[in-house]
C-alpha positions in Angstrom: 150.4 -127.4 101.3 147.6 -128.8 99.1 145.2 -126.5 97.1 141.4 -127.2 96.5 139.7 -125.4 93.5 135.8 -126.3 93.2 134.0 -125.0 90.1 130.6 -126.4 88.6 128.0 -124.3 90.8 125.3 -122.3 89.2 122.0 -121.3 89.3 119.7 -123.7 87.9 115.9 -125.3 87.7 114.5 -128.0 90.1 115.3 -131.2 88.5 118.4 -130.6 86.8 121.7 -131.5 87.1 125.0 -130.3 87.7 128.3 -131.8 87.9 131.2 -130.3 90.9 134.6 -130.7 90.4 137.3 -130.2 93.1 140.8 -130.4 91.7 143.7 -130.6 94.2 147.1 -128.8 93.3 149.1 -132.2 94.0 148.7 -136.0 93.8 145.8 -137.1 95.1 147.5 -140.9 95.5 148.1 -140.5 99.1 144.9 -139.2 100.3 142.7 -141.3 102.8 139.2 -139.4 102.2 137.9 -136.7 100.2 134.3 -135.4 100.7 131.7 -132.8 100.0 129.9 -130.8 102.2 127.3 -128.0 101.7 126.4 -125.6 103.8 123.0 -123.6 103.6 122.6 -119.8 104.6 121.9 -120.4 108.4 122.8 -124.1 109.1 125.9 -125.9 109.9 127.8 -127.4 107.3 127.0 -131.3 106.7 128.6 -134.0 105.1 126.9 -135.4 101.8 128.9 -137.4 99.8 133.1 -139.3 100.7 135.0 -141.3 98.7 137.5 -143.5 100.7 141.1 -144.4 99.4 139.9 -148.0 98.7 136.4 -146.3 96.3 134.2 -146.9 99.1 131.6 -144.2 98.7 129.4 -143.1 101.6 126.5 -140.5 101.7 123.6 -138.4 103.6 120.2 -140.6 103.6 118.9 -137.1 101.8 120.9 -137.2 98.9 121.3 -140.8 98.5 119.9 -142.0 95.0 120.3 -138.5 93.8 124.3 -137.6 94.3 126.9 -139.7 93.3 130.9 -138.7 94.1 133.6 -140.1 92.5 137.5 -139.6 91.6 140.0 -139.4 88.9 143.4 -140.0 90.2 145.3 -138.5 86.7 143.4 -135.7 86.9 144.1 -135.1 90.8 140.4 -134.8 91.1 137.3 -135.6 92.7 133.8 -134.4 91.2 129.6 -134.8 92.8 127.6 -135.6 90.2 123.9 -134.2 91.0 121.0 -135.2 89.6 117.2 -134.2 90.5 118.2 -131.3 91.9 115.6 -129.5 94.3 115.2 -126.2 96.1 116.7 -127.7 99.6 120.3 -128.4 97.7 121.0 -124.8 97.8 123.8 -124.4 99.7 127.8 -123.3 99.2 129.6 -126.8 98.2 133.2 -127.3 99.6 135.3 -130.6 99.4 137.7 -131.6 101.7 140.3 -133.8 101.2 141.9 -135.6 104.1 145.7 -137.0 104.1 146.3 -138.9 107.2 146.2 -136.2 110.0 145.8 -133.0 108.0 142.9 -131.8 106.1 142.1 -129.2 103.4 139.2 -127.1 102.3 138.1 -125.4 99.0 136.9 -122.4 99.4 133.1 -123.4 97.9 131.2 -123.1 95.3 127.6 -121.8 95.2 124.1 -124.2 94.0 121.0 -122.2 93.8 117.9 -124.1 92.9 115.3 -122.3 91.7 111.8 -124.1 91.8 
């Protein structure tokens, strides 16, 4: 069983930045995806930002230019850098890491953008 913590969130002005971390309780070696999502009070939860075992990096068109995801395999984690911030990136942030057939979920961590 793998364990996602997230930390980072906050409450902070439009047009700042914030950095997410989502460390995993084992090697993160053998995993074939890991992403962050977001979910804002009322909508589904969306994809924004993966990182595929070969460092191919895919995201949202509205957080493209703006977000930028990447990994450190020593430090079995995976952080979402955030830059520009804006009112509509509010949301709970949860990664997800994806080994083969089995996924696992943080349990989120809150943005608030205050404008």
């Amino acid at each position: 069983q793998v364990q996602l913590v997230e930390s980072g969130g906050g409450v902070v002005q439009a047009g700042e930045s914030l950095r997410l971390s989502c460390a995993a309780s084992g090697s993160i070696f053998s995993v074939s995806a890991m992403g962050w999502y977001r979910q804002s009070q009322g909508k589904q939860r969306e994809l924004v930002a993966v990182i595929l075992s070969g460092g191919i990096t895919n995201y949202a068109d509205s957080v493209k230019g703006r977000f930028t995801i990447s990994r450190d395999n020593d430090k079995n984690t995976v952080y979402l850098q955030i830059n520009s911030l804006k009112p509509e990136d509010t949301a709970v942030y949860y990664c997800r890491f994806t080994y083969g057939t089995r996924s696992y979920w943080g349990q989120g961590t809150q943005v608030t953008v205050s404008s």
